[in-house]
VEXTORNU-415869 format. One record per residue (C-alpha): residue in one letter; x, y, z. Coordinates in steps of 0.5 Angstrom, whole numbers, plus 500, padded with zeros to 3 digits. Each point is the difference from the previous one (the first is absolute). Layout:
aXYZ;...
# end
This chain:
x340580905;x500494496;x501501492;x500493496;x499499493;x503492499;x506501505;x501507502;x499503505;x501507504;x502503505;x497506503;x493502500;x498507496;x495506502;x495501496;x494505499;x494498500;x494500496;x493499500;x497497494;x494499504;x494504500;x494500504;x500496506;x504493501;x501496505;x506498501;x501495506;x507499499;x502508499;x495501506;x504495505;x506503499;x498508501;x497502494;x496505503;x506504503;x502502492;x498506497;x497501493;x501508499;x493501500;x498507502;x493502503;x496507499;x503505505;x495503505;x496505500;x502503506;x508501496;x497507497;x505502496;x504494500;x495497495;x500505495;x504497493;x507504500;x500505493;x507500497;x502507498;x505504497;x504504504;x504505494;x508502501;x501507499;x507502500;x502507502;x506504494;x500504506;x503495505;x507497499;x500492499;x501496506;x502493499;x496494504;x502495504;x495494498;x501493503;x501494497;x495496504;x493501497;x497498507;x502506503;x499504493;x493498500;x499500508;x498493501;x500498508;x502493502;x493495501;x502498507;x503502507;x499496505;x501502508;x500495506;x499502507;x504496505;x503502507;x507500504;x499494502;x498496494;x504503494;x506496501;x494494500;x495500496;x502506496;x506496498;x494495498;x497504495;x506503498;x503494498;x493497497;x497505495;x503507500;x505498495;x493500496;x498507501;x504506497;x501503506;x499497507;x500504507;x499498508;x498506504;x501500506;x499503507;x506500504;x507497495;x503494502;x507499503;x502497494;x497502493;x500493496;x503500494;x497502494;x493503502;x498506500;x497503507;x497506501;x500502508;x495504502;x502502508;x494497503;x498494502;x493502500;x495495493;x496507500;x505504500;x504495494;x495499496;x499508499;x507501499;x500495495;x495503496;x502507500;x508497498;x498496494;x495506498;x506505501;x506496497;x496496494;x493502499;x503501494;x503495497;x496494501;x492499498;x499495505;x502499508;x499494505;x501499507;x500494504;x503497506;x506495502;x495495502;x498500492;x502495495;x498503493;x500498495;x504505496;x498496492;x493502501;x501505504;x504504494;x494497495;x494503503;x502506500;x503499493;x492500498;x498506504;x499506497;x506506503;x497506501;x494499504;x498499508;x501494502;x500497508;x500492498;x502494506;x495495504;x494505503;x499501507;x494502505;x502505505;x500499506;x492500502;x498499493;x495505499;x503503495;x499497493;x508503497;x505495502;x508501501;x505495497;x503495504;x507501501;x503494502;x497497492;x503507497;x497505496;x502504494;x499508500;x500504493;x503505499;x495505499;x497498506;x506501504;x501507496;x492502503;x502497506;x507504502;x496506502;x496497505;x505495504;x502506505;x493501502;x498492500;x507499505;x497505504;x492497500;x499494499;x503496505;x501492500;x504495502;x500497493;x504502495;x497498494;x492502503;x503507502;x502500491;x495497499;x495506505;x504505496;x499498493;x492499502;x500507503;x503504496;x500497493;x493496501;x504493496;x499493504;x504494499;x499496494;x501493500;x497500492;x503505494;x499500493;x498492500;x507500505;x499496505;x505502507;x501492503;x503498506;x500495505;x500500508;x506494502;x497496507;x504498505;x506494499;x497500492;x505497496;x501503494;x502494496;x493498501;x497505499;x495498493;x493504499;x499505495;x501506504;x507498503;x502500493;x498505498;x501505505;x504507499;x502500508;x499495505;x501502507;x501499506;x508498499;x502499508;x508498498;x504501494;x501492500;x492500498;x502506495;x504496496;x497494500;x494504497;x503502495;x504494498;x492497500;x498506495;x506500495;x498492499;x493502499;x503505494;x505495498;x494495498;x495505498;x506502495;x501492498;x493500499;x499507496;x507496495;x496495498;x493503498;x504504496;x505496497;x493495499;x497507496;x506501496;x500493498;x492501498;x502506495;x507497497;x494496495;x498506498;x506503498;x503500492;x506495504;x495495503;x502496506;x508500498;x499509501;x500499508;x507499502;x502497506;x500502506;x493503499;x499506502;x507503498;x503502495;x504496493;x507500501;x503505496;x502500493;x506504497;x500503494;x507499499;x507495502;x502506504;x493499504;x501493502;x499499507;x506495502;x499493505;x504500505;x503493502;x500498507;x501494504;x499499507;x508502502;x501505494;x498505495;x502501494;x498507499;x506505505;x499507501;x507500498;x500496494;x504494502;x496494498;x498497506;x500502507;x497497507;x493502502;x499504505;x496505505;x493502497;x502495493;x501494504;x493501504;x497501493;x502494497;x498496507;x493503501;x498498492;x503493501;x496498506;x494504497;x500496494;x500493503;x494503505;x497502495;x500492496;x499496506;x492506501;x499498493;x501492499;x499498508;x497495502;x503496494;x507502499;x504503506;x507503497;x506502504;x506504498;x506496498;x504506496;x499505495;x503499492;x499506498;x498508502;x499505495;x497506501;x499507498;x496506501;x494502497;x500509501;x492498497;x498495505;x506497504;x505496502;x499494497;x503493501;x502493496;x501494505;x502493498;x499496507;x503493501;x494498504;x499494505;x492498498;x496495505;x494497500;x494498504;x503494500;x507501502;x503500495;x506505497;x503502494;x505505498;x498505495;x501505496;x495506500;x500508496;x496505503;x499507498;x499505506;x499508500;x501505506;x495505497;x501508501;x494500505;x502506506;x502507497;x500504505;x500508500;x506503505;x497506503;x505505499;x501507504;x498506496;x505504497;x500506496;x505503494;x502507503;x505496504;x507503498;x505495496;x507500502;x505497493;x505497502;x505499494;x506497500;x506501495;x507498498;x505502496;x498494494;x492503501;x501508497;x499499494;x492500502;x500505504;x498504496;x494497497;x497498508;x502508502;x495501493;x495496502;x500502507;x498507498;x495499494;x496495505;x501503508;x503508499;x496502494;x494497504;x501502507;x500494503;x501498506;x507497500;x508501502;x506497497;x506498503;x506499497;x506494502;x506500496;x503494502;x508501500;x505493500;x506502503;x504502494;x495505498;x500502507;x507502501;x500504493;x494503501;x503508502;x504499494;x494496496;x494499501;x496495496;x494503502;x501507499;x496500494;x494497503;x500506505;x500505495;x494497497;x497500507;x502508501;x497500493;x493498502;x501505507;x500505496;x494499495;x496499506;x502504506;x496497505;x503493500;x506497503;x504494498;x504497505;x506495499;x503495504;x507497499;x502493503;x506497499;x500492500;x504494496;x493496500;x494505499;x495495504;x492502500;x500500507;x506504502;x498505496;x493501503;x503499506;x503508499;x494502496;x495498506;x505503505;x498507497;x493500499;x494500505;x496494502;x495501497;x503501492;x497496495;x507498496;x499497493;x506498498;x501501492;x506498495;x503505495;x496495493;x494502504;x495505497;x496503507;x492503497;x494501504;x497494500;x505496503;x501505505;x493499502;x500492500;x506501505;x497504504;x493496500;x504492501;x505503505;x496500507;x504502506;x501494506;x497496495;x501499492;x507502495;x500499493;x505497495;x498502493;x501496495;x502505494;x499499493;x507500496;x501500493;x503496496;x507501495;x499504495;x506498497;x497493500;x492501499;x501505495;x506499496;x500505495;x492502501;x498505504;x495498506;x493501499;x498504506;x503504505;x500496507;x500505505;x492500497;x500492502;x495500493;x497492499;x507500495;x505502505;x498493504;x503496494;x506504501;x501499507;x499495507;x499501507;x507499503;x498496507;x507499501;x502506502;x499504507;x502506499;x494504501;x496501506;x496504504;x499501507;x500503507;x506502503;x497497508;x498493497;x508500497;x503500507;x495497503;x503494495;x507503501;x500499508;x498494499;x505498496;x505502505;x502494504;x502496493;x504505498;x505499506;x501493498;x501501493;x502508498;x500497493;x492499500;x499508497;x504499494;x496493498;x493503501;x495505498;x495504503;x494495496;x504495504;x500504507;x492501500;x499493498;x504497506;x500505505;x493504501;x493497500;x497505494;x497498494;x506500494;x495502494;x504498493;x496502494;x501502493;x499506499;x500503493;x500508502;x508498501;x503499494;x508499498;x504501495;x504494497;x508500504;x504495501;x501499508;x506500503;x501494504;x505500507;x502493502;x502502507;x492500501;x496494503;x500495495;x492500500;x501509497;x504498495;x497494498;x495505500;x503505496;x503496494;x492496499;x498508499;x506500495;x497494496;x493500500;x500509499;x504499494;x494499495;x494495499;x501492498;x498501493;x504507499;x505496503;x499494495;x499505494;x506503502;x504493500;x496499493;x503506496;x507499503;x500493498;x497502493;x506505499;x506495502;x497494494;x500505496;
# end
């Protein structure tokens, strides 16, 4: 979408709502031609009397909570997703009905055009396929028989999610869907009521007036007629007989729950469109083409994508059209705003830019050219562009010129000689937004040429956020701490080992911990004359005492260079597979809170967590001769004043111990070519670069540090130590108390 003011221009286009700000009925031919009926305006009708029950208004009441003195208290596990607290069901399941010899044909086809659109997606079949594709989920049932599919099928999607979905639909492999317009007719359906609704079909004979849902155009079933239907499928399997699957659902709904098939619900009209044979989509141009849910029949998967590539234009321009109205709609309101005109920011539609309070929230530009940019990850003032930065420059460079030759053709007619300069910066508000000075060769009409120099402003709006469904977890799982410690950590210790206790034993959590005492070689060798841990332990035996029933184990490691990955290779060698780690360091202060985040954000065979804890500042520096304000510990809206989130470390991790050597085998074949590769990477390091799993890095403000100057071994890689020393640097206080600091020092040498 093309956003100019003078010379500005844009790069990408933005989805918008869209609003009606029309009443009563407008002709609109424009609207019309592109599919405007296919839309839906969320208005619903009155139910039918034949609802009973259903029609009556729901009538909240009280439920009062008595809690008998008699009874020991009994701690609740409550879920963190209010979807399940509440019992929300997803909106759409969806099930195709395909056959041996066609899923690896036109399965694949629909699979690889619209299930990605729905949230679950799946192809029943008779007999299975040699060779299940892969990334489909197909459901066998052992028998070839369309009767006998289509009577398992509804029994398995009653049976397995007649709970957990309102709404259900099944069609054929030699259907397109249209899957948009599919999940927003049932968005303006009411759940709860039956509901038959496809392409209406007379019985064979057609004497009676019901009528059954064609198959081939899909149908959609709710779930309380699935429900009311469950009861009957055995006796309609034994009864009824058809050769038809579809007419056979069809009879035993009629018979048994008297409902028809529907073509029209709740002013919702159910549209498809019957495809004749050697059609071409591409021409394909009349009304009930465009705005068709189905289209069938799909004799091949070639002639499936061709249709679906036909759809997404036909959206792609409905959207143009619905960006326009709106930004035209915007312009006629800005005058009627206190700011006039001059309030409606460019591009239209999207937000302002964002306005810091302070210096410090300045948002900076980043200078580029079309080789370099002089903005590097590891702050060298200039580096080469490359991979996904270097595709990103040349796609606004191309788009920019595109974008002037649209806009002043026929006249003038530009070509790309260089480009000047580049700034950009991103906008968290709005997007990545760019400056370009281009050195432009300009011809005319005529043939004649000019270079010259031309500045244009272009944004990349934020415009496709995307939900990640993620697997259900809960928070009963068990936490196993992993803690490791060194004869230069004992000194906190004793305020984890107090923590510790205060936070999971005293509340019974479901949490273990386990000690590793990391020895160098010296420690090692004294250690049954000496043991520099022996204080440590008699503090763990302390705590064995007072609670009877807890066990805290230890492990000794002796080792030069404690490198993360060494050492969690013995930790995992000694756990089961199934352990869910969190690996802790002694400054950390464990709760409950945290605890939970762990268990929810670390998935098995999908997700770990790298927290990003809070650490304190210097006392020494932040107070000097006052007292702090607030404890931290309670992380009150002071305590951020005294503090930061320290991105710089990578200490703290939570994670399944099946997903840790997973990475690690994979690992494997590097190590023999350089040993050395464990002591210059750690385990964030590891799932980065050796599993496919999510690596989910947030702040997390439940886990709070107190101040400690790190040690920083230099016989790591270069990167954990640089690593180290910023956390040194940029833990030590805030810039104005380093500045306030710096003031009073200067103050007391004048004098």
């Amino acid at each position: 979408m093309c956003y100019f003011e003078l010379f500005s221009v844009s790069v990408n286009s933005l989805s918008l709502l869209m609003v009606s700000w029309t009443q009563g009925d407008t002709d609109d031919s424009c609207v019309d031609e592109l599919g405007n009926g296919g839309r839906f305006l969320g208005r619903e009708a009155q139910r039918d009397p034949r609802d009973g029950a259903g029609n009556e208004d729901f009538q909240p009441r009280i439920v009062p909570y008595h809690k008998d003195p008699n009874k020991p208290h009994k701690k609740v596990l409550r879920t963190r997703y209010i979807h399940t607290e509440l019992g929300i069901r997803e909106r759409l399941l969806v099930g195709v009905l395909t056959s041996r010899a066609t899923l690896n044909t036109l399965a694949v086809a629909v699979n690889r055009t619209v299930a990605h659109h729905f949230h679950r997606t799946f192809f029943f079949t008779g007999l299975r396929s040699p060779k299940v594709p892969h990334g489909m989920t197909v459901v066998a049932h052992g028998d070839d028989r369309p009767v006998w599919l289509m009577y398992e099928t509804v029994r398995h999607l009653h049976q397995h999610y007649g709970s957990d979905y309102d709404w259900f639909y099944l069609a054929q492999d030699d259907t397109y869907m249209q899957a948009e317009r599919l999940s927003e007719l049932v968005g303006h359906l009411s759940a709860g009521q039956d509901l038959y609704m496809g392409r209406a079909e007379e019985f064979i004979g057609g004497e009676e007036k019901a009528r059954y849902c064609h198959g081939g155009y899909g149908y959609l079933l709710s779930r309380s007629l699935l429900a009311r239907l469950q009861p009957h499928l055995d006796t309609c399997r034994n009864d009824i007989l058809s050769v038809r699957p579809d007419e056979w659902l069809g009879r035993c709904i009629i018979d048994y729950l008297g409902l028809s098939c529907v073509e029209v619900h709740q002013e919702m009209t159910y549209r498809y469109f019957e495809l004749g044979k050697n059609a071409d989509p591409e021409r394909e141009d009349s009304a009930q083409f465009k705005n068709a849910f189905t289209v069938h029949p799909v004799s091949e998967p070639n002639l499936m994508y061709r249709l679906h590539k036909r759809f997404s234009q036909i959206e792609l321009e409905w959207t143009y059209l619905q960006i326009q109205q709106l930004q035209m709609q915007i312009n006629n309101l800005s005058d009627l705003t206190p700011e006039g005109k001059a309030g409606a920011t460019w591009p239209i539609g999207i937000n302002p830019p964002f306005k810091p309070k302070t210096r410090f929230e300045v948002i900076n530009w980043e200078y580029f050219t079309e080789e370099h940019i002089y903005s590097c990850i590891d702050s060298s003032p200039k580096c080469e562009l490359r991979g996904a930065d270097r595709a990103d420059v040349s796609a606004v460079l191309e788009i920019a010129v595109e974008r002037l030759n649209e806009r002043y053709q026929p006249q003038l007619r530009f070509r790309k000689r260089r480009l000047l300069n580049g700034y950009r910066r991103f906008d968290p508000t709005r997007g990545m937004e760019y400056v370009l000075d281009l050195a432009l060769e300009a011809y005319t009409q005529k043939g004649h040429s000019q270079v010259i120099g031309k500045r244009v402003n272009l944004l990349r709006p934020l415009s496709a956020i995307e939900i990640i469904p993620m697997p259900y977890v809960t928070e009963a799982t068990r936490v196993q701490v992993i803690l490791p410690v060194t004869a230069q950590d004992q000194d906190y210790v004793g305020n984890f080992l107090d923590m510790y206790v205060m936070n999971t034993l005293d509340t019974h959590d479901n949490v273990l911990l386990t000690f590793l005492f990391i020895y160098d070689p010296f420690d090692a060798q004294r250690v049954s004359q000496t043991d520099v841990f022996a204080g440590i332990k008699a503090m763990i035996g302390e705590v064995e005492k007072r609670y009877g029933d807890v066990k805290i184990p230890w492990i000794s490691v002796k080792t030069e260079v404690p490198s993360q990955v060494k050492l969690m290779d013995i930790i995992s060698k000694k756990h089961p597979v199934d352990t869910l780690f969190f690996l802790a360091s002694v400054w950390t202060e464990v709760n409950a809170d945290f605890l939970n985040r762990c268990r929810m954000n670390a998935i098995s065979n999908w997700q770990v967590f790298f927290p990003i804890h809070f650490q304190e500042f210097s006392p020494a520096v932040v107070y000097r001769d006052q007292q702090p304000s607030a404890a931290s510990s309670s992380f009150a809206s002071e305590a951020l004043r005294d503090g930061h989130f320290d991105r710089h470390v990578f200490d703290e991790a939570c994670f399944y111990n099946a997903d840790y050597m997973t990475a690690r085998t994979k690992m494997a074949a590097d190590i023999l070519d350089n040993e050395e590769l464990l002591e210059s990477m750690d385990v964030y390091d590891i799932f980065v670069r050796y599993s496919g799993l999510h690596v989910f890095r947030a702040v997390e403000p439940a886990l709070i540090q107190k101040y400690v100057r790190r040690t920083c071994n230099p016989r790591f890689s270069e990167d954990i130590y640089h690593r180290c020393v910023l956390s040194n640097l940029e833990g030590l206080a805030s810039r104005s108390h380093l500045a306030m600091a710096l003031f009073e020092q200067e103050q007391a040498n004048s004098t």
